[in-house]
NUGU-332645 format. One line per field, with one value per residue: x, y, z of N, C-alpha, C in turn; residue number from 1. Coordinates in Angstrom, 3 decimals, m for minus. Each point is the difference from the previous one (the first is absolute). Layout:
n.u	(X | ...) $
n.v	(Y | ...) $
n.w	(Z | ...) $
ca.u	(X | ...) $
ca.v	(Y | ...) $
ca.w	(Z | ...) $
c.u	(X | ...) $
c.v	(Y | ...) $
c.w	(Z | ...) $
num	(NUM | ...) $
***
This chain:
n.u	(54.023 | m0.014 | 1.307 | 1.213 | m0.239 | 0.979 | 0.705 | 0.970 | 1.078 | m1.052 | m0.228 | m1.304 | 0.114 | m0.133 | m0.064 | 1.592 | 0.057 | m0.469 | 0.783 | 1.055 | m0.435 | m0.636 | 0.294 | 0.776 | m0.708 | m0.215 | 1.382 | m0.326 | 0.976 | m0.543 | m0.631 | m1.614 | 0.524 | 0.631 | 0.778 | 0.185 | 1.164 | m0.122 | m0.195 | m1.017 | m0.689 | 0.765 | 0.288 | m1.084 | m0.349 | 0.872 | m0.830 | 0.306 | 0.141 | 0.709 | 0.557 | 0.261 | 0.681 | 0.898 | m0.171 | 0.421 | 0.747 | 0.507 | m0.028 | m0.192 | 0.660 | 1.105 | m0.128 | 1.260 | 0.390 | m0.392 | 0.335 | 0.555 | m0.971 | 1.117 | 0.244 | 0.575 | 0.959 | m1.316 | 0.387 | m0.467 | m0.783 | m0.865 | m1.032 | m1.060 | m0.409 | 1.592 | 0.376 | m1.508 | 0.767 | 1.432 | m0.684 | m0.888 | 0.669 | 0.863 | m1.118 | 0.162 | 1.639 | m0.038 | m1.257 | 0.715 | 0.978 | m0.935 | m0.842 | 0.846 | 0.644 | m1.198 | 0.296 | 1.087 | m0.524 | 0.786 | 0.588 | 1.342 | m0.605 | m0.680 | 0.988 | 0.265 | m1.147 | m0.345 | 1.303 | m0.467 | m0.779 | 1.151 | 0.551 | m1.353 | 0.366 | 1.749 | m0.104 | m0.906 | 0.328 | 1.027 | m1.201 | 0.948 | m0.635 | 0.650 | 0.089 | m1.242 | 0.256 | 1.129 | m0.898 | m0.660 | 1.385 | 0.644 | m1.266 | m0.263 | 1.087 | m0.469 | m1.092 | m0.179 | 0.540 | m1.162 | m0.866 | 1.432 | m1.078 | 0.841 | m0.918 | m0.346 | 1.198 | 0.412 | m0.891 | 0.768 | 1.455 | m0.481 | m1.529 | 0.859 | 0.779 | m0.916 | m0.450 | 1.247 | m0.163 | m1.538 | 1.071 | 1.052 | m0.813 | m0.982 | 1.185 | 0.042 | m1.720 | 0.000 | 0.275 | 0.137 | 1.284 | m0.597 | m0.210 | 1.357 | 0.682 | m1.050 | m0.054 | 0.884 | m0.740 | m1.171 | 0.458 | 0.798 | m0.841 | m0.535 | 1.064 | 0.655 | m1.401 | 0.965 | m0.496 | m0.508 | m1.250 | 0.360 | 1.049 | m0.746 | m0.999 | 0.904 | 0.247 | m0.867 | m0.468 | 1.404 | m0.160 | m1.753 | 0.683 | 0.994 | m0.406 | m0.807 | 1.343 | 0.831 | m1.174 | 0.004 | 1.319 | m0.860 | m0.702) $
n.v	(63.205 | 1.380 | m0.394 | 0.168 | 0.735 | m0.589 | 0.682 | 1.044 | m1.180 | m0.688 | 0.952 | m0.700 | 0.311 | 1.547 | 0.845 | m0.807 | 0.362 | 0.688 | m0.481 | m0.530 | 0.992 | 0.911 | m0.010 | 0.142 | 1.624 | 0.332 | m0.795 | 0.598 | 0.397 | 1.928 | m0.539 | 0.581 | 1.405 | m0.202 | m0.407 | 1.117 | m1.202 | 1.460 | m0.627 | m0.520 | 1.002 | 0.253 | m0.855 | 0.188 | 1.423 | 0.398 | 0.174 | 1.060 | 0.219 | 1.229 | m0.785 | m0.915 | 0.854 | 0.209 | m1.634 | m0.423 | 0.862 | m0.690 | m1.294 | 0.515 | 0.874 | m1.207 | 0.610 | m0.949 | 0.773 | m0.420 | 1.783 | m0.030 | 1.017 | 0.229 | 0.007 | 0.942 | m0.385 | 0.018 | m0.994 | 1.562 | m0.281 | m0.712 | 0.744 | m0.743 | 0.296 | 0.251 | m1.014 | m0.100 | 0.796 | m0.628 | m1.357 | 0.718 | 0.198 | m0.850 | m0.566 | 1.604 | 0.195 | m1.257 | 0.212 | 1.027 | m0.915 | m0.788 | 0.597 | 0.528 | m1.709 | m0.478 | 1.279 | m0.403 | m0.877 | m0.528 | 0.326 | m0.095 | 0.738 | m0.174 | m0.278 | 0.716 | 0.600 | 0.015 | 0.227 | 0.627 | 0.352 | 0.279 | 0.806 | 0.277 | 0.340 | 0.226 | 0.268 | 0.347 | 0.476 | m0.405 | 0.611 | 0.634 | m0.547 | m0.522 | m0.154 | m0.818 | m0.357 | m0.493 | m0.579 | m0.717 | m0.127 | m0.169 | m0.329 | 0.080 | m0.572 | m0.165 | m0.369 | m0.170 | m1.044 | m0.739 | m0.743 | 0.133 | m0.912 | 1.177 | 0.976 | m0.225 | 0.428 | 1.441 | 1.122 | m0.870 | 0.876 | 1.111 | 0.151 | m0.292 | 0.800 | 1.122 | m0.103 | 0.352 | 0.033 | 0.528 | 1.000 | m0.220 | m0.422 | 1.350 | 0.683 | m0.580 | 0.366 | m1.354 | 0.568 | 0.537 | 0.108 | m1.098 | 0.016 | 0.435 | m0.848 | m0.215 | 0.086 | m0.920 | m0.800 | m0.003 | m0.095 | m0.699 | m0.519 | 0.303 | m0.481 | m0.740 | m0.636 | 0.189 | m0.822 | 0.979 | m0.194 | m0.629 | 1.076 | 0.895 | m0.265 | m0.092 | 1.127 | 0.261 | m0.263 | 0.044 | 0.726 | 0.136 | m0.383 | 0.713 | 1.158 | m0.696 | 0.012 | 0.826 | 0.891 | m0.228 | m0.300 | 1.582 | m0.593) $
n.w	(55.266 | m0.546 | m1.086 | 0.777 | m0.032 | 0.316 | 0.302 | m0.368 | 0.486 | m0.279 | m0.215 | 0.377 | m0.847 | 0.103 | m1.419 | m0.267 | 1.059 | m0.296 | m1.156 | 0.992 | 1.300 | m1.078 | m0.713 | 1.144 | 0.126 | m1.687 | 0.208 | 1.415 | m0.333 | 0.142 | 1.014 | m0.339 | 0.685 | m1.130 | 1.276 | m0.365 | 0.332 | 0.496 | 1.125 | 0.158 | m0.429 | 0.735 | 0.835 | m0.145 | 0.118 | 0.934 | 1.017 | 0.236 | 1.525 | m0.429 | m0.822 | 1.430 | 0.836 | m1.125 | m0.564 | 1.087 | 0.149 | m1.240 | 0.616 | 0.939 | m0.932 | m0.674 | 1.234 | m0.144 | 0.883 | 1.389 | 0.655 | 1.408 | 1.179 | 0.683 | m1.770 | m0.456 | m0.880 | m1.052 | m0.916 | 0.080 | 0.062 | m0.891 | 0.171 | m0.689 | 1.272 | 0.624 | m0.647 | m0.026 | 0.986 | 0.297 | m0.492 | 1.051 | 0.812 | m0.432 | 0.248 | 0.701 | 0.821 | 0.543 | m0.254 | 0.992 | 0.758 | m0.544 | 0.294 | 0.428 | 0.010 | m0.135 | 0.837 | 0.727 | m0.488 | m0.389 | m1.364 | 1.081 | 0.528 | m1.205 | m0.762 | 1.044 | 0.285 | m0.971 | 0.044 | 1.093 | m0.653 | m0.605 | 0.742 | 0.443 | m1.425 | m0.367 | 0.984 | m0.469 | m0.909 | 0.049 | 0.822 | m0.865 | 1.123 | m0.175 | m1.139 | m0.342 | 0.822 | m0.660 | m0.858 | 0.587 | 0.359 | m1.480 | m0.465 | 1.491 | 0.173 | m0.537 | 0.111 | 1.310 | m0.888 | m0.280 | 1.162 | 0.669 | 1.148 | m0.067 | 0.120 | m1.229 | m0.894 | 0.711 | 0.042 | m1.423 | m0.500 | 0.794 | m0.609 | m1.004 | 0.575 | 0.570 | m1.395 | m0.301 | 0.981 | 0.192 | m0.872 | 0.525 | 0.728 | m0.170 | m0.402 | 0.808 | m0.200 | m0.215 | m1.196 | 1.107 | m0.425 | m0.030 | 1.444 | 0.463 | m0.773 | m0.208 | 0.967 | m0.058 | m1.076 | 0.466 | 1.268 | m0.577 | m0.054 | 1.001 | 0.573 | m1.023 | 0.427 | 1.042 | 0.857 | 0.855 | m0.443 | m1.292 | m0.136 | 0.377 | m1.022 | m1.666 | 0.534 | m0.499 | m1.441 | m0.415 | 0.671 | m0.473 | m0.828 | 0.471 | 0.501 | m0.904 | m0.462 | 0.751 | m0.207 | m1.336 | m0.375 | 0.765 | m1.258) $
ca.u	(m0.460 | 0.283 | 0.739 | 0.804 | 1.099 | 1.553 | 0.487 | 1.530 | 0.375 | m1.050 | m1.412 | m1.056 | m0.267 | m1.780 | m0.455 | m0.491 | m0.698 | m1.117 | m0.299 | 0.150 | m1.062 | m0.903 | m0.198 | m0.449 | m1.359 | m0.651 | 0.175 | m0.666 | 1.276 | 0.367 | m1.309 | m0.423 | m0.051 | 1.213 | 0.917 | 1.701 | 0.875 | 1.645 | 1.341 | m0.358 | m0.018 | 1.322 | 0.852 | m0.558 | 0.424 | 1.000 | m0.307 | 0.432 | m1.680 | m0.553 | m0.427 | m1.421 | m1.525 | m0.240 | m0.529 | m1.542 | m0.737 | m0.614 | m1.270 | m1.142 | m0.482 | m1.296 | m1.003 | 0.550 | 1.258 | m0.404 | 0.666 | m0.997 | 0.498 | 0.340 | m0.067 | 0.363 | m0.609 | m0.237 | m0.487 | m1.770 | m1.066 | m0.971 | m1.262 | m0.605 | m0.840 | 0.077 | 0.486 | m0.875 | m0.666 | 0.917 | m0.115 | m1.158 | 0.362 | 0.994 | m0.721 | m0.594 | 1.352 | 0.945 | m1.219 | 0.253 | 1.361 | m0.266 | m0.804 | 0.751 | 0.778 | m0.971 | 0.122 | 1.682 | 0.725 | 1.030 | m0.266 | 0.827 | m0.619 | m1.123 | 0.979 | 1.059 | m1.192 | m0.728 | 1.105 | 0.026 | m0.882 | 0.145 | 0.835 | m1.437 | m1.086 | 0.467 | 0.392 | m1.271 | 0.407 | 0.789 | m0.407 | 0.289 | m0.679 | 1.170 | 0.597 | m1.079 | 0.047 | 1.241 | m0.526 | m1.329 | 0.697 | 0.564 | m1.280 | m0.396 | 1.052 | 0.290 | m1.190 | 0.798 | 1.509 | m0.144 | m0.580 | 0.415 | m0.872 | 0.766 | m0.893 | m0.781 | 0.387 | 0.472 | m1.160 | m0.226 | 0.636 | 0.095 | m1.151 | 0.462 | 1.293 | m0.992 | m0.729 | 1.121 | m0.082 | m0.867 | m0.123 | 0.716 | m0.625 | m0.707 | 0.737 | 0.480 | m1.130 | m0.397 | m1.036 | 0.264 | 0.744 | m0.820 | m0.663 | m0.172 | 0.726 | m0.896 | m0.309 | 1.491 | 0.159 | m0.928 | 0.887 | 0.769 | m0.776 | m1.022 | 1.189 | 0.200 | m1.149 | m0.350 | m1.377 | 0.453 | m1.030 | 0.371 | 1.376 | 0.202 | m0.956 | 0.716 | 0.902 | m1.403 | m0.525 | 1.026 | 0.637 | m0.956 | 0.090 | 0.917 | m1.088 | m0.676 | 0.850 | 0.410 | m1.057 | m0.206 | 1.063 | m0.024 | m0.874) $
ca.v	(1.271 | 0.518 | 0.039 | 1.372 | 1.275 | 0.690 | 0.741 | 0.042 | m0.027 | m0.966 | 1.285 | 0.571 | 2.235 | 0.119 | m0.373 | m0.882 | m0.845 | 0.422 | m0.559 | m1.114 | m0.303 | 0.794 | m1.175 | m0.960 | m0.137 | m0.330 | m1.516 | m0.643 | m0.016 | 0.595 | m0.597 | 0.990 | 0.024 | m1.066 | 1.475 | m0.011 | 0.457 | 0.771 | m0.795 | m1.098 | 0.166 | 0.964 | m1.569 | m0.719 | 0.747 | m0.005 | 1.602 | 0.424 | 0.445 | 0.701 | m0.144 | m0.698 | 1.610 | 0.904 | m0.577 | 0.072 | 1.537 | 0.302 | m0.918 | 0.725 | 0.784 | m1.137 | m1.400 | m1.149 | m0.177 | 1.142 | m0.344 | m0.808 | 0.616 | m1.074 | m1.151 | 0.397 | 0.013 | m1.182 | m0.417 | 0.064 | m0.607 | 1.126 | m0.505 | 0.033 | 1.701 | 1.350 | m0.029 | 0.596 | 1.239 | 0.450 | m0.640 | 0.728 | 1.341 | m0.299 | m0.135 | 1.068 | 0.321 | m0.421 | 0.160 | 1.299 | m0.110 | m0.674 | 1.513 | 0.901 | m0.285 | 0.159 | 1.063 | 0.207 | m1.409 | 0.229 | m0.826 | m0.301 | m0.624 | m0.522 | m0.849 | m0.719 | m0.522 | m0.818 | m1.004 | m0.224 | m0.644 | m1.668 | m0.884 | 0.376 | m1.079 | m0.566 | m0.237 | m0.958 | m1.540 | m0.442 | m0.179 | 0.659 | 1.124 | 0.920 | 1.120 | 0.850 | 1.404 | 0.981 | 0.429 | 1.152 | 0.989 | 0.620 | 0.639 | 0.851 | 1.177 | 0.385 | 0.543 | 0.848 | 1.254 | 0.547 | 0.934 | 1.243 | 0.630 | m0.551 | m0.083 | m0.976 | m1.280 | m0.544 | m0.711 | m1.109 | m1.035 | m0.410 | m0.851 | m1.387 | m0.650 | m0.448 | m0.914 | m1.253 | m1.353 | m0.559 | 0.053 | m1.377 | m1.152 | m0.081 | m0.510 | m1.357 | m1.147 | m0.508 | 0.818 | 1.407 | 0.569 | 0.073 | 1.291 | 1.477 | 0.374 | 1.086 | 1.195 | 0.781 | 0.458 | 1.132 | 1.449 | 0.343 | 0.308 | 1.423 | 0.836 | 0.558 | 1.001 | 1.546 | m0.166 | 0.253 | m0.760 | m1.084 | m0.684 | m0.173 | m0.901 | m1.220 | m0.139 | 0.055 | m1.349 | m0.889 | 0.279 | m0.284 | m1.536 | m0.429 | m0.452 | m1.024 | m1.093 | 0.034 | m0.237 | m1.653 | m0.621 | m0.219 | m0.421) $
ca.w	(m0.532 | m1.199 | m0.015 | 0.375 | m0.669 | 0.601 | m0.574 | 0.196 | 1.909 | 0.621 | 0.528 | m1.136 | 0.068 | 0.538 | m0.763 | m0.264 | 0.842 | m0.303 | m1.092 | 0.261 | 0.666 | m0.630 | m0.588 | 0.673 | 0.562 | m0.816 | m0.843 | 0.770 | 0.935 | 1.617 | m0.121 | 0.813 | 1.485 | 0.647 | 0.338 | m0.885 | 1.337 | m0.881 | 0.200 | m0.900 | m1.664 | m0.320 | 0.119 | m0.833 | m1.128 | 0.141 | m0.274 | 1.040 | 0.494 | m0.195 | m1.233 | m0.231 | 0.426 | m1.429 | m0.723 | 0.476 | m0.084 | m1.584 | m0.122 | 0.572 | m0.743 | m1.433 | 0.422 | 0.086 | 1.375 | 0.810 | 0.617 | 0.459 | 1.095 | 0.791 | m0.575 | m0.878 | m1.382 | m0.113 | m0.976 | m0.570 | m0.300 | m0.864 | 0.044 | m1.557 | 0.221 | m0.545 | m0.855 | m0.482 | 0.223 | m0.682 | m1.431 | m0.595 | 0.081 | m0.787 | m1.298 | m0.476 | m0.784 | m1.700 | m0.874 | m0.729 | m1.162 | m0.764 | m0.227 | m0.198 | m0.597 | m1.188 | 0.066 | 0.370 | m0.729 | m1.310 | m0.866 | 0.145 | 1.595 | 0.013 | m0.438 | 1.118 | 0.531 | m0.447 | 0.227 | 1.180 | m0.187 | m0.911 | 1.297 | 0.866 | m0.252 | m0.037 | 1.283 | 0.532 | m1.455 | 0.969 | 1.361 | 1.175 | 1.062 | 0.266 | m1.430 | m0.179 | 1.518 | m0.531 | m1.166 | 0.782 | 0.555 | m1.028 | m0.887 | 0.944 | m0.201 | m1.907 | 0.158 | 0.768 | m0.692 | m1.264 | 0.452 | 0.068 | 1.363 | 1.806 | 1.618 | 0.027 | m0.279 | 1.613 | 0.490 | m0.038 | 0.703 | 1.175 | 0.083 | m0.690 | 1.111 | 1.418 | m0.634 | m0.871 | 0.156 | m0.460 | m1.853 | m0.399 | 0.338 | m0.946 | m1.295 | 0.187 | 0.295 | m1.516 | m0.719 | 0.054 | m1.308 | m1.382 | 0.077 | 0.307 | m1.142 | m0.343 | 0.733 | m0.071 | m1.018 | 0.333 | m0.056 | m1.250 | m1.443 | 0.017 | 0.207 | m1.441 | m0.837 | 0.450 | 0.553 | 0.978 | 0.634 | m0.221 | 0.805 | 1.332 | 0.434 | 0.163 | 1.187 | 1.369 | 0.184 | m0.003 | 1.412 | 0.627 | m0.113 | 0.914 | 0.995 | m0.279 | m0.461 | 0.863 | 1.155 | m0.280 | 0.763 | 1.149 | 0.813) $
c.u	(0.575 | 1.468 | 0.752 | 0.722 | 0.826 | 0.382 | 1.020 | m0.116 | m0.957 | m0.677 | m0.708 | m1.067 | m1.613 | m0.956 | m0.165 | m0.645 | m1.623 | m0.772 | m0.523 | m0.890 | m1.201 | m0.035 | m0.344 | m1.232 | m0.599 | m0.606 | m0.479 | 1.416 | 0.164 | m1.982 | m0.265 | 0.347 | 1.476 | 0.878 | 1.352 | 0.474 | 1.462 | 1.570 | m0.304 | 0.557 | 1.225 | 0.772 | m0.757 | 0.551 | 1.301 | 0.254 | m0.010 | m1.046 | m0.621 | m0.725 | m1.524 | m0.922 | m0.520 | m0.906 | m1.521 | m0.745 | m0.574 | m0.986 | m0.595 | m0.696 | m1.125 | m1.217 | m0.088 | 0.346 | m1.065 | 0.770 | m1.331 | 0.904 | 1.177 | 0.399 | 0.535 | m0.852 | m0.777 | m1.215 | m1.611 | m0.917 | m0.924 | m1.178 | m0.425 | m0.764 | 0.609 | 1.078 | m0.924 | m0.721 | 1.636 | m0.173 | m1.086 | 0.830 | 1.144 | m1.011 | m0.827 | 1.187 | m0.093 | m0.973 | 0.276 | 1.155 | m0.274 | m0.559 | 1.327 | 1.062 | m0.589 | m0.034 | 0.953 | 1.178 | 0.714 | m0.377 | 1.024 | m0.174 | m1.217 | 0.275 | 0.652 | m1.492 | m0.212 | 1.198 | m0.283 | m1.678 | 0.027 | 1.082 | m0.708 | m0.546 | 0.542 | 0.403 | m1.317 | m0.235 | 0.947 | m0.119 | 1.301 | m0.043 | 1.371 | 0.396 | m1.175 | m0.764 | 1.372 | m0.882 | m1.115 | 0.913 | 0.064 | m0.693 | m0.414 | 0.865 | 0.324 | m1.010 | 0.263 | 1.079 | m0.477 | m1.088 | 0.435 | m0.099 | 1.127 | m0.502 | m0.892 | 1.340 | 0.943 | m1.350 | m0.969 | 0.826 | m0.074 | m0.839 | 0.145 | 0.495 | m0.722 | m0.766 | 0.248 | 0.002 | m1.272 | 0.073 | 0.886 | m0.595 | m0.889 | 0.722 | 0.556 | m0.720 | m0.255 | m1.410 | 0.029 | 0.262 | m1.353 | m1.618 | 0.355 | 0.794 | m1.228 | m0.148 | 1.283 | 0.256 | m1.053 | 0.914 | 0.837 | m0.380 | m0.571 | 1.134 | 0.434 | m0.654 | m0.138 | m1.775 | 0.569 | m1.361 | m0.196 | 1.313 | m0.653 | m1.463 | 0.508 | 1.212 | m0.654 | m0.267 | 0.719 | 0.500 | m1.232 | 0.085 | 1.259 | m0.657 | m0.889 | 0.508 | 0.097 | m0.941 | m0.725 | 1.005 | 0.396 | m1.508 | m0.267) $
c.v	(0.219 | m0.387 | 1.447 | 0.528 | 0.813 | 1.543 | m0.066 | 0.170 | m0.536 | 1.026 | m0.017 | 1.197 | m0.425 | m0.654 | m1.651 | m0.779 | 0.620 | m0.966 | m1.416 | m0.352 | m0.022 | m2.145 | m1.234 | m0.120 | m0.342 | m1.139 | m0.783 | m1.038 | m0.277 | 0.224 | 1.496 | m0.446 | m0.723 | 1.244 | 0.215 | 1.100 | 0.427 | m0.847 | m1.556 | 0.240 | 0.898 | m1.413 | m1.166 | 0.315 | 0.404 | 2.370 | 0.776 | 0.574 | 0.914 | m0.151 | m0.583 | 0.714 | 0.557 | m0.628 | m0.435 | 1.517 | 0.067 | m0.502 | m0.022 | 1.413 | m0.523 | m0.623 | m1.147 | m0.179 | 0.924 | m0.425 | m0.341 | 0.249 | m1.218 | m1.549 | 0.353 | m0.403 | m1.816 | 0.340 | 0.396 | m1.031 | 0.643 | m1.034 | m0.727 | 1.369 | 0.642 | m0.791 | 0.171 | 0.980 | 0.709 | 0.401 | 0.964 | 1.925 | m0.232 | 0.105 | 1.308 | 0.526 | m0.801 | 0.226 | 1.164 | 0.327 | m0.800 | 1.125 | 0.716 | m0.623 | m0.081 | 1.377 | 0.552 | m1.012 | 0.677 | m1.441 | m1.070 | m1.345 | m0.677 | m1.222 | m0.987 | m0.660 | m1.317 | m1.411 | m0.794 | m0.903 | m1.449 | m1.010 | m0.410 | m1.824 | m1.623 | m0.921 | m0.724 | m1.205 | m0.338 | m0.673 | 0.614 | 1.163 | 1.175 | 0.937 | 0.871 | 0.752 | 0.911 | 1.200 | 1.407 | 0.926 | 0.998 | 0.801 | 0.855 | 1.280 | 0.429 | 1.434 | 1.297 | 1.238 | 1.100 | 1.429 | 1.138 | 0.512 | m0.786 | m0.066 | m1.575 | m1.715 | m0.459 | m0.857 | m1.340 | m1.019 | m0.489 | m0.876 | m1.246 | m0.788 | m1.105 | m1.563 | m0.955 | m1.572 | m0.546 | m0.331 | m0.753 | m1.227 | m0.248 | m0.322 | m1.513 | m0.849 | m0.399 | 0.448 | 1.167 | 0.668 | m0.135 | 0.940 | 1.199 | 0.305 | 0.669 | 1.112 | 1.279 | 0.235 | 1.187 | 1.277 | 0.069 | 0.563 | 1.425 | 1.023 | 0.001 | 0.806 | 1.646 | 0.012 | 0.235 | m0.319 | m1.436 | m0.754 | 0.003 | m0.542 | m1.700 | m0.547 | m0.076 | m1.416 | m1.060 | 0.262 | m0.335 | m2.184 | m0.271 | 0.055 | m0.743 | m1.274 | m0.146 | m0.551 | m1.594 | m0.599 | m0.370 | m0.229 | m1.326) $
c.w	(m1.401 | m0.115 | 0.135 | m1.535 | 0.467 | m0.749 | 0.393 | 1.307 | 0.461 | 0.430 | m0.763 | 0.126 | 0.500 | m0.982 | m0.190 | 1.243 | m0.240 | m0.649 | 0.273 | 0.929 | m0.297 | m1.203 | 1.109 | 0.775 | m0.975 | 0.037 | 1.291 | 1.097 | 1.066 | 0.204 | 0.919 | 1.478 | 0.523 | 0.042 | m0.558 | 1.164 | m1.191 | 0.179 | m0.991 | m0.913 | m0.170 | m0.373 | m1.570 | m1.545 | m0.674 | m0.512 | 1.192 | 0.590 | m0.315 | m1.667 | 0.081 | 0.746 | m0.726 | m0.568 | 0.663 | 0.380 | m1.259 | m0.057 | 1.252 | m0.607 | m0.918 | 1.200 | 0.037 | 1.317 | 0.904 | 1.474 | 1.644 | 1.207 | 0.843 | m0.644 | m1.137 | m1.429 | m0.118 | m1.845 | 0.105 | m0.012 | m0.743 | 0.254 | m0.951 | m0.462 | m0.649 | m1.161 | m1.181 | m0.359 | m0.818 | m1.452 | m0.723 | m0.254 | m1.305 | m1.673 | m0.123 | m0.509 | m1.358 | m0.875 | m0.392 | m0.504 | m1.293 | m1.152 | m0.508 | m0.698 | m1.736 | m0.980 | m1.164 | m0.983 | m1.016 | m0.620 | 0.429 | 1.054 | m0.265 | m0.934 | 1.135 | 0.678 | m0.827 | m0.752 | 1.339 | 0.138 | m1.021 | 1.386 | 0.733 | m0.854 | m0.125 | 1.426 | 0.627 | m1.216 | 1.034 | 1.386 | 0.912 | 0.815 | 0.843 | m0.880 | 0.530 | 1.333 | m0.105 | m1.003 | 0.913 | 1.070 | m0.548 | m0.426 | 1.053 | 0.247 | m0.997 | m0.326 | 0.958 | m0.058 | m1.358 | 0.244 | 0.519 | 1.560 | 0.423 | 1.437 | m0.049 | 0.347 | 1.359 | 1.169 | m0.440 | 0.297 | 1.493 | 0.264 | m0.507 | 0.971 | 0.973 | m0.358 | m0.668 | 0.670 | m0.650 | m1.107 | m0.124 | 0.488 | m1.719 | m1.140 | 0.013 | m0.128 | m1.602 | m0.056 | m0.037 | m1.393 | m1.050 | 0.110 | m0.074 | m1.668 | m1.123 | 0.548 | m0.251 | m1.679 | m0.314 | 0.099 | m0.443 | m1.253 | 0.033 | 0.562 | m1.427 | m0.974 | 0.559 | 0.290 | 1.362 | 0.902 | 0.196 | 1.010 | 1.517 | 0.886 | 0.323 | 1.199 | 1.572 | 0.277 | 0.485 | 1.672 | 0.535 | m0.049 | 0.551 | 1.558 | 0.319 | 0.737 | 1.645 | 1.090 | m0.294 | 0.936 | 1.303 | 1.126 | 0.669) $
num	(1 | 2 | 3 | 4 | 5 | 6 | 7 | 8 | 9 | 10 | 11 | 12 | 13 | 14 | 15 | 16 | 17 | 18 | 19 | 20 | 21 | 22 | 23 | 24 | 25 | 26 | 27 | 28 | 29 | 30 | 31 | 32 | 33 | 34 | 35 | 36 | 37 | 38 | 39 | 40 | 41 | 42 | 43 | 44 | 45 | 46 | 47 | 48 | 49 | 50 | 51 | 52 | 53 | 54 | 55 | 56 | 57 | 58 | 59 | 60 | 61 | 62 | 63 | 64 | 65 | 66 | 67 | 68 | 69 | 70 | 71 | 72 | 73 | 74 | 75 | 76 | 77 | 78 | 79 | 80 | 81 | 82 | 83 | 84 | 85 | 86 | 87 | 88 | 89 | 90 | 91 | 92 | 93 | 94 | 95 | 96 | 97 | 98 | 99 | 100 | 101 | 102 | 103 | 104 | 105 | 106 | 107 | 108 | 109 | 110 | 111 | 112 | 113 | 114 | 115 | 116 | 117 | 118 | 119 | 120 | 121 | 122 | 123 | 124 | 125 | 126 | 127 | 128 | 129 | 130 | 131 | 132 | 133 | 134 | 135 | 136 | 137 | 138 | 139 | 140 | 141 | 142 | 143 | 144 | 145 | 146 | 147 | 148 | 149 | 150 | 151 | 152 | 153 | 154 | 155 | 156 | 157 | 158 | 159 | 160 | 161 | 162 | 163 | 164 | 165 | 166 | 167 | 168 | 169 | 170 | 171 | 172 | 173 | 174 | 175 | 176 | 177 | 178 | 179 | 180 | 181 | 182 | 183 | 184 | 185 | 186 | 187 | 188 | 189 | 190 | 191 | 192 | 193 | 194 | 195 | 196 | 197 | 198 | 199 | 200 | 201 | 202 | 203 | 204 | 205 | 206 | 207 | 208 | 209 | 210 | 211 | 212 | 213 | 214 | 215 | 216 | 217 | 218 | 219) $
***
């Protein structure tokens, strides 16, 4: 699994076990439906039980962890359905945080955008697919922050959470990066220009070709 992060006295806190489990469903680890027994993972981890009640209570919140009458806790499963159907409700929020970050920009932040768009371009010159899914983290939450919709940006995170595995499969596939890196300079661009039709058509489209992607992949 994920390498441990100790803390002082070999307890590792809620949080970081959060972190640590939560990366490991991503990354395809801890596999849908496989069961996380609290004593396992208390001894594995080196975290106390109750830390790891805490941590899987967080991530049954993200839709990562469900718990399961008589069986306690076990690793979600997500459909392609509804990771599609995730991917579609995520692309009317972020289209309107895109909208409102377009809005809302400082001359400051639209500087830090479009730096972020020369790392975007630089990282697929490169082929590397890792900087550059670091890169489409960044720019999403960026966007997000700028936009200001906190109701919107909890209720994506949660929707991200549920779906993250599909989107890290997708960021890992060659080629990938050299499609969606237009799409992502799109909303950059109409996010600087203060086009708030522009930013968030372009964010439509770009969440309408991550679905694409997905439902290709898994056919």
């Amino acid at each position: 699994m994920t390498a441990v992060r100790e803390t002082a006295g070999g307890n590792l806190s809620a949080s970081e076990l959060v972190d640590i489990l939560r990366s490991a469903i991503i990354r395809g680890e801890l596999v849908p439906k496989q069961r996380l027994v609290e004593a396992d993972l208390a001894d594995e981890y080196g975290a106390s039980r109750g830390n790891v009640r805490v941590a899987l209570s967080e991530l049954s919140v993200e839709g990562l962890v469900e718990r399961v009458q008589n069986r306690g806790a076990r690793v979600r499963a997500v459909s392609v359905d509804e990771a599609l159907e995730i991917t579609e409700v995520r692309a009317a929020l972020e289209a309107l945080c895109a909208r409102k970050a377009a809005e809302r920009i400082t001359d400051a932040e639209s500087d830090d955008l479009r730096e972020l768009a020369k790392d975007m371009e630089e990282a697929v010159e490169r082929g590397d697919r890792e900087a550059y899914s670091t890169c489409n983290q960044r720019l999403h939450a960026k966007i997000i922050a700028v936009s200001a919709q906190k109701t919107a940006e909890s209720t994506i995170k949660r929707l991200r959470g549920q779906a993250v595995r599909f989107q890290f499969q997708l960021a890992r596939q060659p080629g990938r990066p050299s499609v969606s890196l237009p799409q992502h300079l799109a909303i950059i661009d109409a996010v600087c220009r203060h086009d708030p039709d522009g930013a968030s058509e372009a964010m439509r489209l770009h969440l309408e070709s991550v679905a694409d992607a997905i439902r290709a992949s898994n056919t």
